[in-house]
KEFI-304359 format. One record per atom (N, C-alpha, C): atom name; x negated, y negated, z negated; chain; residue in three letters. Coordinates in pm, whole numbers, plus 50000, padded with zeros to 5 digits. Layout:
BEGIN
(pt "CA",(X,Y,Z),"A","ala")
...
//
This chain:
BEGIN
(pt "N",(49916,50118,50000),"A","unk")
(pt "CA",(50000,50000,50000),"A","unk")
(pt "C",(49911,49876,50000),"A","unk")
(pt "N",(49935,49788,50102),"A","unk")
(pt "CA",(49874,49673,50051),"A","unk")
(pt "C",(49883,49569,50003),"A","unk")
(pt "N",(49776,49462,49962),"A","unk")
(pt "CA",(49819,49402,49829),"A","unk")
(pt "C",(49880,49266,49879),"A","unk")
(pt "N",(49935,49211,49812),"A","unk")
(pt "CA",(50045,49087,49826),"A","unk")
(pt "C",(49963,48996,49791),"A","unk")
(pt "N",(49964,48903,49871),"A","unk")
(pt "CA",(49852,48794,49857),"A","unk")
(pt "C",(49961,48684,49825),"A","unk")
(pt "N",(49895,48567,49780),"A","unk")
(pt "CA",(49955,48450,49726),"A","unk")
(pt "C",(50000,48381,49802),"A","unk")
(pt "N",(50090,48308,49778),"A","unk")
(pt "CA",(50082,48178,49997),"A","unk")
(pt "C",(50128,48079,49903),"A","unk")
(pt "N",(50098,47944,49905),"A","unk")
(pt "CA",(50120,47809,49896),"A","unk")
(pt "C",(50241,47764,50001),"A","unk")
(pt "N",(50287,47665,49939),"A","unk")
(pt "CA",(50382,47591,50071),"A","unk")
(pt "C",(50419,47487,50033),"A","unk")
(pt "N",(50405,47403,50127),"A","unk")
(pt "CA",(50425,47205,50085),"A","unk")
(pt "C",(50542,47179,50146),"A","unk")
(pt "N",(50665,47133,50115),"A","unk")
(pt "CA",(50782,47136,50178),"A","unk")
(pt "C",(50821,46995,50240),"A","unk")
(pt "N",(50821,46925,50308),"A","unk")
(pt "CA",(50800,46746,50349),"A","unk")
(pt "C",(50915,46770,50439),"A","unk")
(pt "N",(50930,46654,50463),"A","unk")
(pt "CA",(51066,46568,50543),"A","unk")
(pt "C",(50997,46461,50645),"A","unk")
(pt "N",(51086,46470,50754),"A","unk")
(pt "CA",(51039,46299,50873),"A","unk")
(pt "C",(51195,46278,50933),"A","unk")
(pt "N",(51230,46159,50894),"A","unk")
(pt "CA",(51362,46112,50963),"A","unk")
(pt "C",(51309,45989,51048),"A","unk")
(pt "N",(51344,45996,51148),"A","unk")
(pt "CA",(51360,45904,51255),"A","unk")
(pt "C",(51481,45831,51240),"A","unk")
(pt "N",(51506,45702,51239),"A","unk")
(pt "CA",(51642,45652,51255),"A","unk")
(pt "C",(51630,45520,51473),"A","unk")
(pt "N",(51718,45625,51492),"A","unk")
(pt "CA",(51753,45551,51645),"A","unk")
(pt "C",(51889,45443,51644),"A","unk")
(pt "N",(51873,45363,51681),"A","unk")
(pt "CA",(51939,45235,51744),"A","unk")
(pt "C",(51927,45200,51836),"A","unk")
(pt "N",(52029,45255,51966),"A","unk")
(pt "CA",(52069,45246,52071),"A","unk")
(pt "C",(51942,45311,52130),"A","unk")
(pt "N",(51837,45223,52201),"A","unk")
(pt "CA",(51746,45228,52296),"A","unk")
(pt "C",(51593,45268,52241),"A","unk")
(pt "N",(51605,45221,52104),"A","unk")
(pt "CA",(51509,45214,51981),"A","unk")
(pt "C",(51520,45305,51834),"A","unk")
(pt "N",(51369,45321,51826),"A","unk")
(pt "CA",(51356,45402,51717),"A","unk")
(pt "C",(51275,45349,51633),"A","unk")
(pt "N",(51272,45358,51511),"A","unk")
(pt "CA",(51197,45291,51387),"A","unk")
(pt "C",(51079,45368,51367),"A","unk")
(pt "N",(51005,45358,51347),"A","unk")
(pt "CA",(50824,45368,51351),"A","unk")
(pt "C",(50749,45319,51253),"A","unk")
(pt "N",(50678,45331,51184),"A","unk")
(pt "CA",(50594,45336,51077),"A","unk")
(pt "C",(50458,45284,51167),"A","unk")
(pt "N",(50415,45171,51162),"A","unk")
(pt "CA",(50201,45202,51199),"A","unk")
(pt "C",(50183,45237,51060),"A","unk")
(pt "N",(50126,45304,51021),"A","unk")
(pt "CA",(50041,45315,50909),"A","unk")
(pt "C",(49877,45293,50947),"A","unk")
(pt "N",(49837,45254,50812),"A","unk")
(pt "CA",(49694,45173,50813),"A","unk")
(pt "C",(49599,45296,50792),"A","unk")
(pt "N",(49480,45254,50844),"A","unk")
(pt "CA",(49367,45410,50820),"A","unk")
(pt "C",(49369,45485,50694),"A","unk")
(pt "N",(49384,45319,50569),"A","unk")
(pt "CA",(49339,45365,50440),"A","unk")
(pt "C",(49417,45462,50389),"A","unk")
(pt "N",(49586,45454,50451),"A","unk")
(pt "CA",(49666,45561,50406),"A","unk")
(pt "C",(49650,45715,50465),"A","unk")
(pt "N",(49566,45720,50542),"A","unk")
(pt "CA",(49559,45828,50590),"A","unk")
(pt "C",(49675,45858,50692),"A","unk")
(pt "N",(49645,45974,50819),"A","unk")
(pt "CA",(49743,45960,50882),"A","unk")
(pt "C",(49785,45835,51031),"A","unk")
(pt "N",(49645,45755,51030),"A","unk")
(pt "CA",(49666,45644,51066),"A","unk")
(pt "C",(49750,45645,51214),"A","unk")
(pt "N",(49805,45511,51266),"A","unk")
(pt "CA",(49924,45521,51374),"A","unk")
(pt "C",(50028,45513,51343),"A","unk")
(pt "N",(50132,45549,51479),"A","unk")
(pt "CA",(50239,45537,51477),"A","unk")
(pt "C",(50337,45650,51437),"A","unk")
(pt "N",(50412,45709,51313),"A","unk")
(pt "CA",(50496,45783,51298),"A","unk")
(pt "C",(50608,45751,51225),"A","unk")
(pt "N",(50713,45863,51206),"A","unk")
(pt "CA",(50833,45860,51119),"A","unk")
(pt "C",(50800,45833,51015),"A","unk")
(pt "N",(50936,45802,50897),"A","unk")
(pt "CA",(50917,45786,50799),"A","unk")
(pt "C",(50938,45924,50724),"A","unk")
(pt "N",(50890,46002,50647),"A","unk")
(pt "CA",(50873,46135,50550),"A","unk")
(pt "C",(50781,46086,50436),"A","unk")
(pt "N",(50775,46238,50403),"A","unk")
(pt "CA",(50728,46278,50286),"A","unk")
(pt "C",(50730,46391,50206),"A","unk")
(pt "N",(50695,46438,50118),"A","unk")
(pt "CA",(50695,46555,50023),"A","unk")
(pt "C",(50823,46545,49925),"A","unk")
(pt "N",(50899,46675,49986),"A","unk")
(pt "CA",(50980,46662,49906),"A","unk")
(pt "C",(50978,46714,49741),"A","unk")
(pt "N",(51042,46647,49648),"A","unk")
(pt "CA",(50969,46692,49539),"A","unk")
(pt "C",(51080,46734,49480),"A","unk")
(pt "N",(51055,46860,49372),"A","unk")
(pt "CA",(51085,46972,49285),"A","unk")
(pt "C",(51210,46865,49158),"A","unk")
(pt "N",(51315,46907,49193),"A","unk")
(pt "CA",(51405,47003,49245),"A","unk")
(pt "C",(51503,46967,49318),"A","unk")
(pt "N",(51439,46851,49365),"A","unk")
(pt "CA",(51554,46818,49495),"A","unk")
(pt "C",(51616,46858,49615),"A","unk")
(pt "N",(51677,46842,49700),"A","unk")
(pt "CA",(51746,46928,49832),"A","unk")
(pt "C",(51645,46886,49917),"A","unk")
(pt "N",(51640,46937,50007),"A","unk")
(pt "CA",(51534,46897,50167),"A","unk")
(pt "C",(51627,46768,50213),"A","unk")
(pt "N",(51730,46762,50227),"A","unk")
(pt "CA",(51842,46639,50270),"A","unk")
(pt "C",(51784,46553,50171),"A","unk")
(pt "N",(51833,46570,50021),"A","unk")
(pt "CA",(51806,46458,49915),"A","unk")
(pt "C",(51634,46402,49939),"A","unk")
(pt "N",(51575,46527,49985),"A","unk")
(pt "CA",(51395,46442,49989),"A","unk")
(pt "C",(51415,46375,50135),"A","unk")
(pt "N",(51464,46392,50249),"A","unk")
(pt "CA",(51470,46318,50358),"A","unk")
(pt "C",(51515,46174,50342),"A","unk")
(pt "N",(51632,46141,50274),"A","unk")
(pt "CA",(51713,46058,50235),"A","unk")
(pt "C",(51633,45959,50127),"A","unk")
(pt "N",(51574,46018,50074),"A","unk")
(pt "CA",(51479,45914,49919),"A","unk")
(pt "C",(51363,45856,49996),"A","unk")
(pt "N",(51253,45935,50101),"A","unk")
(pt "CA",(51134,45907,50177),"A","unk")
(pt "C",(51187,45821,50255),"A","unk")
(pt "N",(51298,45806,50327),"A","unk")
(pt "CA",(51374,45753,50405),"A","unk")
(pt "C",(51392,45599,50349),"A","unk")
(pt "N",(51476,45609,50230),"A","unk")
(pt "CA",(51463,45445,50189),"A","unk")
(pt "C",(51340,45387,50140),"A","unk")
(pt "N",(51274,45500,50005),"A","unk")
(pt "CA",(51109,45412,49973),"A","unk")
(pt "C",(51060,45364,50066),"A","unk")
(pt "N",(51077,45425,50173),"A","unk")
(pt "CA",(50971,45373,50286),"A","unk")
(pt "C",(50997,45271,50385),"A","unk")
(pt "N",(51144,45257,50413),"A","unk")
(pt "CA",(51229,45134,50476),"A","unk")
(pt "C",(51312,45065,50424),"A","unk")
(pt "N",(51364,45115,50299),"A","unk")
(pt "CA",(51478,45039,50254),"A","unk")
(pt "C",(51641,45067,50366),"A","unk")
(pt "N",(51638,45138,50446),"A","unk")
(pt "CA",(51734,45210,50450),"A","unk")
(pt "C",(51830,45318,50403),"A","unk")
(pt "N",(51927,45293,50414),"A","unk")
(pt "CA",(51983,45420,50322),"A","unk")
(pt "C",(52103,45463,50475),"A","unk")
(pt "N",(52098,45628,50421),"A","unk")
(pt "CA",(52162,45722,50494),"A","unk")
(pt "C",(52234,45766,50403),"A","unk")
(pt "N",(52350,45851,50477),"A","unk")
(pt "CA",(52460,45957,50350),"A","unk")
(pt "C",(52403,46138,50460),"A","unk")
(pt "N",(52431,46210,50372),"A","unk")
(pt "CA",(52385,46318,50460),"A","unk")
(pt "C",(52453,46330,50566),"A","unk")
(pt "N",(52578,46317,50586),"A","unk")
(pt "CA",(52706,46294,50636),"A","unk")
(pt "C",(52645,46246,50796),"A","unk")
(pt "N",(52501,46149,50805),"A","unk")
(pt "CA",(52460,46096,50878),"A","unk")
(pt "C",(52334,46160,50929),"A","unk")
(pt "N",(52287,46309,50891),"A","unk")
(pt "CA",(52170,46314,50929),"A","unk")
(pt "C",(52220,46443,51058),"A","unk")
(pt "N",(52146,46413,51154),"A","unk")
(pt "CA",(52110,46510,51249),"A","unk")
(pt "C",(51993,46656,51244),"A","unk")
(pt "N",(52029,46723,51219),"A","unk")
(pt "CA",(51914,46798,51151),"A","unk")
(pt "C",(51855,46839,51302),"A","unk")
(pt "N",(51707,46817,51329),"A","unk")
(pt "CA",(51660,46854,51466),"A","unk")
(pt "C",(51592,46993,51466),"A","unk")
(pt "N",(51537,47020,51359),"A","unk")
(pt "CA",(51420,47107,51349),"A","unk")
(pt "C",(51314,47099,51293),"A","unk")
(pt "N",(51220,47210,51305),"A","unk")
(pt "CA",(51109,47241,51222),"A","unk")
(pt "C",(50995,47233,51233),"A","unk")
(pt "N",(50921,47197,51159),"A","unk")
(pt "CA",(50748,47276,51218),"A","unk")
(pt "C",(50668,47263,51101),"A","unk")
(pt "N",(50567,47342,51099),"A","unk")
(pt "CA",(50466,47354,51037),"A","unk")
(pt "C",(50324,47418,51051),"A","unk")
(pt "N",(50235,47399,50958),"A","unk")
(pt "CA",(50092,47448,50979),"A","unk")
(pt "C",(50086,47577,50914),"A","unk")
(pt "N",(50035,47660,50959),"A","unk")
(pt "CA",(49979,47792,50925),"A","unk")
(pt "C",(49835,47815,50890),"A","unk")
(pt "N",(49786,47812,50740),"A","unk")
(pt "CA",(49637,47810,50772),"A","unk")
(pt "C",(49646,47948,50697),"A","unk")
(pt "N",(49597,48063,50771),"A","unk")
(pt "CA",(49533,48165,50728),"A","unk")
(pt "C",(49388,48194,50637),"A","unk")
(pt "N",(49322,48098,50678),"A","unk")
(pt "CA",(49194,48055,50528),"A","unk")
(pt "C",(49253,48053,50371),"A","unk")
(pt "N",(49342,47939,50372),"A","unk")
(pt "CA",(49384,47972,50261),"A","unk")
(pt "C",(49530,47956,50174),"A","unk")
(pt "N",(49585,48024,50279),"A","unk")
(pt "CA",(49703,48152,50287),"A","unk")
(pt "C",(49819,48012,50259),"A","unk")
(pt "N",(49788,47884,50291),"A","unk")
(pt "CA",(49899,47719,50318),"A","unk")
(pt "C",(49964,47724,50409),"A","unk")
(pt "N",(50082,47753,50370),"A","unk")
(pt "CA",(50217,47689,50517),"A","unk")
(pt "C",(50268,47541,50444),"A","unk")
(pt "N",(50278,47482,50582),"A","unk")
(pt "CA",(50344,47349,50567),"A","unk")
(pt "C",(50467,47324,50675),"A","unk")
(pt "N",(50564,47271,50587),"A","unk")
(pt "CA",(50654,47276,50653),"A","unk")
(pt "C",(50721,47190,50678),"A","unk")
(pt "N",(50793,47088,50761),"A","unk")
(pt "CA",(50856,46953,50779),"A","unk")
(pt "C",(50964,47031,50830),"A","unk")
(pt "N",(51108,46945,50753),"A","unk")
(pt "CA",(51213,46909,50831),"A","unk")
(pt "C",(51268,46771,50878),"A","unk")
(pt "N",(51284,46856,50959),"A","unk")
(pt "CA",(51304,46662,51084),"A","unk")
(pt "C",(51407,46608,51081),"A","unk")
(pt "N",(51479,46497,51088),"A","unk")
(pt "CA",(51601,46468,51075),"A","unk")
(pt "C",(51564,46353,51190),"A","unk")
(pt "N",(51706,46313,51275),"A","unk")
(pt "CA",(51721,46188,51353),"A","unk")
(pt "C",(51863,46109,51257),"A","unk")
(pt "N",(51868,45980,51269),"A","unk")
(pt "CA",(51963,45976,51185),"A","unk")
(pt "C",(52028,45835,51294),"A","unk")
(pt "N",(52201,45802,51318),"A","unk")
(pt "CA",(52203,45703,51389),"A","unk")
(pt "C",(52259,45578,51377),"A","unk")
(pt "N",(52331,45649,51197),"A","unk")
(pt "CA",(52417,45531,51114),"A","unk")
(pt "C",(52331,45560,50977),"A","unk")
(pt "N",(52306,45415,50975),"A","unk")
(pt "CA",(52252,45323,50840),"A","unk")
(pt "C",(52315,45246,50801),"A","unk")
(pt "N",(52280,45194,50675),"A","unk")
(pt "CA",(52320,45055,50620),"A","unk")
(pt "C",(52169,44998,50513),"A","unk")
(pt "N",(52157,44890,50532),"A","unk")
(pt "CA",(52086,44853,50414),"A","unk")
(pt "C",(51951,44775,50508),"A","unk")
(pt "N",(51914,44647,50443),"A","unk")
(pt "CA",(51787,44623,50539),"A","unk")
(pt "C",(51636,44695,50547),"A","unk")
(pt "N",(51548,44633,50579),"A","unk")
(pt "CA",(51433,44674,50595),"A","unk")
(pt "C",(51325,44639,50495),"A","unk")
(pt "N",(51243,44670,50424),"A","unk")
(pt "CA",(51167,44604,50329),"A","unk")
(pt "C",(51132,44514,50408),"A","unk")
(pt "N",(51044,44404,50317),"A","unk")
(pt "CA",(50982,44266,50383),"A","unk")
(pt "C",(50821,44359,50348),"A","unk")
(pt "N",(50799,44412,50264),"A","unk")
(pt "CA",(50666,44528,50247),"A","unk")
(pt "C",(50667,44611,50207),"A","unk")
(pt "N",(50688,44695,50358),"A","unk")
(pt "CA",(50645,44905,50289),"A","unk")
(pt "C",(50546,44925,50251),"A","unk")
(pt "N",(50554,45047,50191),"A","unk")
(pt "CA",(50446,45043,50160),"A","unk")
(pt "C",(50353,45134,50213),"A","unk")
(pt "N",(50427,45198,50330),"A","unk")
(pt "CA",(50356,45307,50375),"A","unk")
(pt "C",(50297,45258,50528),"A","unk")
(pt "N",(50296,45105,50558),"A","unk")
(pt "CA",(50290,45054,50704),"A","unk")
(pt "C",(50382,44979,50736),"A","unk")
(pt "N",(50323,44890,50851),"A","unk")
(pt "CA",(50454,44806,50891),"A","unk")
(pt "C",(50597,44867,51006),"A","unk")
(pt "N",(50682,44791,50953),"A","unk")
(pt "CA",(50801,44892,51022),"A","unk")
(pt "C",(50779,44798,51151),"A","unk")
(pt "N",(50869,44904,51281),"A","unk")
(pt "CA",(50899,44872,51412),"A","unk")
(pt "C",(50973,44919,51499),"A","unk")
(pt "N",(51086,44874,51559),"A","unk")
(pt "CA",(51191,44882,51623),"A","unk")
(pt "C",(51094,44920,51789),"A","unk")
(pt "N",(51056,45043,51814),"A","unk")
(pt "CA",(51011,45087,51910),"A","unk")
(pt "C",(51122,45156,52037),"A","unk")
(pt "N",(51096,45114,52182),"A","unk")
(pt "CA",(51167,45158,52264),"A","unk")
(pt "C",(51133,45305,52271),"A","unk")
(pt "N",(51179,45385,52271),"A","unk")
(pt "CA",(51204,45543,52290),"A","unk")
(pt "C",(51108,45594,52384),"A","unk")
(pt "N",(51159,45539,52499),"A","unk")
(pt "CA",(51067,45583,52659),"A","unk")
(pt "C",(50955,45541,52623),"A","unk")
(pt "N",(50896,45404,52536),"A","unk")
(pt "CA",(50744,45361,52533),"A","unk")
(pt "C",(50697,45382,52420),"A","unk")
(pt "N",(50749,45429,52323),"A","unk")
(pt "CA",(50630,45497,52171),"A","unk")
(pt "C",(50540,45569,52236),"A","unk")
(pt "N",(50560,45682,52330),"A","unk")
(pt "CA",(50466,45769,52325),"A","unk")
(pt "C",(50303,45669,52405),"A","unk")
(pt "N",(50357,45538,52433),"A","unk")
(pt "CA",(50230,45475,52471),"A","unk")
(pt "C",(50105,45456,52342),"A","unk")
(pt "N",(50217,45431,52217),"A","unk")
(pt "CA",(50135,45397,52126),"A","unk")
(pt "C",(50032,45532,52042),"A","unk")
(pt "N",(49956,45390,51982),"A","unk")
(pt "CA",(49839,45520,51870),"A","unk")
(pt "C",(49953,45607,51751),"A","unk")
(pt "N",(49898,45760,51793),"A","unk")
(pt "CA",(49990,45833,51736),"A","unk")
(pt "C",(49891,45965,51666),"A","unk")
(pt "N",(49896,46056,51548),"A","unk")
(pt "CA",(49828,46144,51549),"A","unk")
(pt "C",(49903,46252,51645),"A","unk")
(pt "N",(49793,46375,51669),"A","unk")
(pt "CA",(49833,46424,51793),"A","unk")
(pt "C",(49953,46517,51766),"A","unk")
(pt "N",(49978,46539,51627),"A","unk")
(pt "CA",(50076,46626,51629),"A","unk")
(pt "C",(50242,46590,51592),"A","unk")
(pt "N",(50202,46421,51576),"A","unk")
(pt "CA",(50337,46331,51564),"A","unk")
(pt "C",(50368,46333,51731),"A","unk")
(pt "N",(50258,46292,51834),"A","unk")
(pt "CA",(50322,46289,51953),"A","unk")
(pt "C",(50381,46399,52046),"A","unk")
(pt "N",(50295,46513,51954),"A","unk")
(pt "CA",(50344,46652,52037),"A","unk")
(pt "C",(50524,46666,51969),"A","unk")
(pt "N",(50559,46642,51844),"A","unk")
(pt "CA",(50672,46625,51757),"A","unk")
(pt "C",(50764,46553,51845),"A","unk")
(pt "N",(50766,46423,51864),"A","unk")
(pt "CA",(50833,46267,51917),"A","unk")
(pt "C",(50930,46320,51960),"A","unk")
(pt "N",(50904,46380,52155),"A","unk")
(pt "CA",(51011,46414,52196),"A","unk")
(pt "C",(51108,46483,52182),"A","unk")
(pt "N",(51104,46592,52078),"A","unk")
(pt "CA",(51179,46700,52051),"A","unk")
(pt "C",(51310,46620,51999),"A","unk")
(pt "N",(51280,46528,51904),"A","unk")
(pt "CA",(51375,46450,51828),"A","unk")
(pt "C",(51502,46388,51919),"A","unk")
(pt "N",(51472,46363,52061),"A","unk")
(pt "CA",(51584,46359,52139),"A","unk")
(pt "C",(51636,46419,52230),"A","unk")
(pt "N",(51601,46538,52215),"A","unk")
(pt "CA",(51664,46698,52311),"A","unk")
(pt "C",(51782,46712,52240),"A","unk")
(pt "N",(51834,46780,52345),"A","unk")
(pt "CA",(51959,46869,52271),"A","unk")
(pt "C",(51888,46989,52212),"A","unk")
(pt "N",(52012,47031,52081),"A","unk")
(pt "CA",(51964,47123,51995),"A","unk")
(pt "C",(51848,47125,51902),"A","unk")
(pt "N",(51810,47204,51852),"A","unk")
(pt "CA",(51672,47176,51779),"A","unk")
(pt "C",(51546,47286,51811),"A","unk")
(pt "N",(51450,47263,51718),"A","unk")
(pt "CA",(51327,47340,51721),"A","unk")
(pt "C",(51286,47370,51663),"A","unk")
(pt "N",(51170,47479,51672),"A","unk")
(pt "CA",(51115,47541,51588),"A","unk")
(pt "C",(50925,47547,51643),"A","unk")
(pt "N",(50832,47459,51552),"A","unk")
(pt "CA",(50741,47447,51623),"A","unk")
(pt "C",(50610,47519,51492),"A","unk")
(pt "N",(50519,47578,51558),"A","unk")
(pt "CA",(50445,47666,51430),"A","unk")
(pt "C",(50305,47649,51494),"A","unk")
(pt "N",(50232,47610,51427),"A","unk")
(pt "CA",(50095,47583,51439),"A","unk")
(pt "C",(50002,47679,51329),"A","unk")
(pt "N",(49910,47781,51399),"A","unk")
(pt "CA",(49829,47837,51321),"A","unk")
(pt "C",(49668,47712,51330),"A","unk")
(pt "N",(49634,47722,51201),"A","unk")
(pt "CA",(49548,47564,51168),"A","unk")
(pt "C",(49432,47679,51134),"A","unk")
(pt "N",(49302,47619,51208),"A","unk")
(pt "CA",(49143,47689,51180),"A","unk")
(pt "C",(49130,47584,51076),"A","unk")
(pt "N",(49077,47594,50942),"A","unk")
(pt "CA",(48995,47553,50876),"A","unk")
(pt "C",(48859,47508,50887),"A","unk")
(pt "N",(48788,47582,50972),"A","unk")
(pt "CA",(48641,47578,50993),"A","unk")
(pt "C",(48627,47496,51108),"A","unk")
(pt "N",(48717,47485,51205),"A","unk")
(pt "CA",(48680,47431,51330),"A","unk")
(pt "C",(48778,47322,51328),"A","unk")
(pt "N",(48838,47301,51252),"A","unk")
(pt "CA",(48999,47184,51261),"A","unk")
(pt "C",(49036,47162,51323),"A","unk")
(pt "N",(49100,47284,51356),"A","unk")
(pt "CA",(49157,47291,51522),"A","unk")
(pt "C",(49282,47362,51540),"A","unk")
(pt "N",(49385,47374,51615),"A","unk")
(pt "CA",(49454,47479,51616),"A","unk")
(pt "C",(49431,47575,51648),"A","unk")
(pt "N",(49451,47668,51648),"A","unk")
(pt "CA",(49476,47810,51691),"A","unk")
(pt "C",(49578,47877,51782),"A","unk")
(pt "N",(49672,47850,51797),"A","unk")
(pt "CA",(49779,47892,51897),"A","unk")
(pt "C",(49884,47786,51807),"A","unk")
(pt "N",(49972,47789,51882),"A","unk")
(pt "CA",(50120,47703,51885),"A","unk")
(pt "C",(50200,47811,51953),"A","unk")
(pt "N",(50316,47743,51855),"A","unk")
(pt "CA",(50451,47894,51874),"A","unk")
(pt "C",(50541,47780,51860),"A","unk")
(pt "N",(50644,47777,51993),"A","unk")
(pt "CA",(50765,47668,52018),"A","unk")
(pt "C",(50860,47788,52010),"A","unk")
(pt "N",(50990,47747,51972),"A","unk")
(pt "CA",(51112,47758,52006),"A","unk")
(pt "C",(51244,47652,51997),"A","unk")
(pt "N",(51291,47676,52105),"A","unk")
(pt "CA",(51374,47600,52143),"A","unk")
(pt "C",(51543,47668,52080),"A","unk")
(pt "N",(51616,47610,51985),"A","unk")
(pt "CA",(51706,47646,51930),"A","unk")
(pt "C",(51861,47606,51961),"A","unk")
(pt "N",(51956,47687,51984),"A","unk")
(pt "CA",(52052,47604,51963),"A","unk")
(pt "C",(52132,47551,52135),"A","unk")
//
């Protein structure tokens, strides 16, 4: 029989909120790590719902507020590192009714009302831009990245298209 090894898992959230033609965008600064253009997320934390952590990362970070009532659930993805036995996992949300303004200072980057067709021009990490489009397909996804440790690199990518 063999033996049952341990596995870690970081459970995070990214909601996009779209308005009409435009989508809200985060630059974040180098110092935060992550640097560029992405959604707003985060780690969802113990013992909250994956919705309730989408919804909380969602306002700290814009001062928007959503009801779940409003979230689009798109899909999934995460890192696979076989080194040392870490899955990471994001659920994605698009969301298209808000209420509430925008901070005057996030704190995670400055916010931006980005056109859809032209984000993917901007500085993005590579696995927010491989992410982007999925968020406006029909149906959702399922995206799985096995992560080298030693070489910081991927390893294969596993898509599915859901729904």
């Amino acid at each position: 029989m063999s033996q049952v090894q341990k596995l870690e898992c970081g459970i995070y959230t990214m909601c996009l909120v779209q308005e009409g033609d435009k989508v809200l965008l985060l630059n974040r600064p180098d110092k935060l790590g992550f640097p560029g253009y992405l959604g707003p997320g985060g780690k969802v934390d113990f013992p909250e719902s994956i919705t309730e952590g989408a919804i909380r990362e969602l306002r700290e970070e814009t001062g928007l507020h959503v009801k779940p009532k409003d979230l689009i659930f798109k899909g999934m993805d995460g890192y696979v590192v076989p080194k040392t036995n870490y899955r990471y996992i994001v659920f994605n949300y698009l969301a298209q009714n808000y209420t509430g303004e925008l901070l005057d200072n996030p704190p995670e980057g400055e916010l931006a009302w980005i056109e859809v067709n032209e984000a993917l021009k901007l500085p993005m990490q590579p696995w927010f831009k491989r992410r982007f489009p999925l968020f406006f397909e029909e149906g959702t996804f399922d995206l799985s990245i096995v992560w080298d440790e030693d070489t910081l690199s991927e390893v294969e990518e596993r898509y599915f298209k859901l729904g």
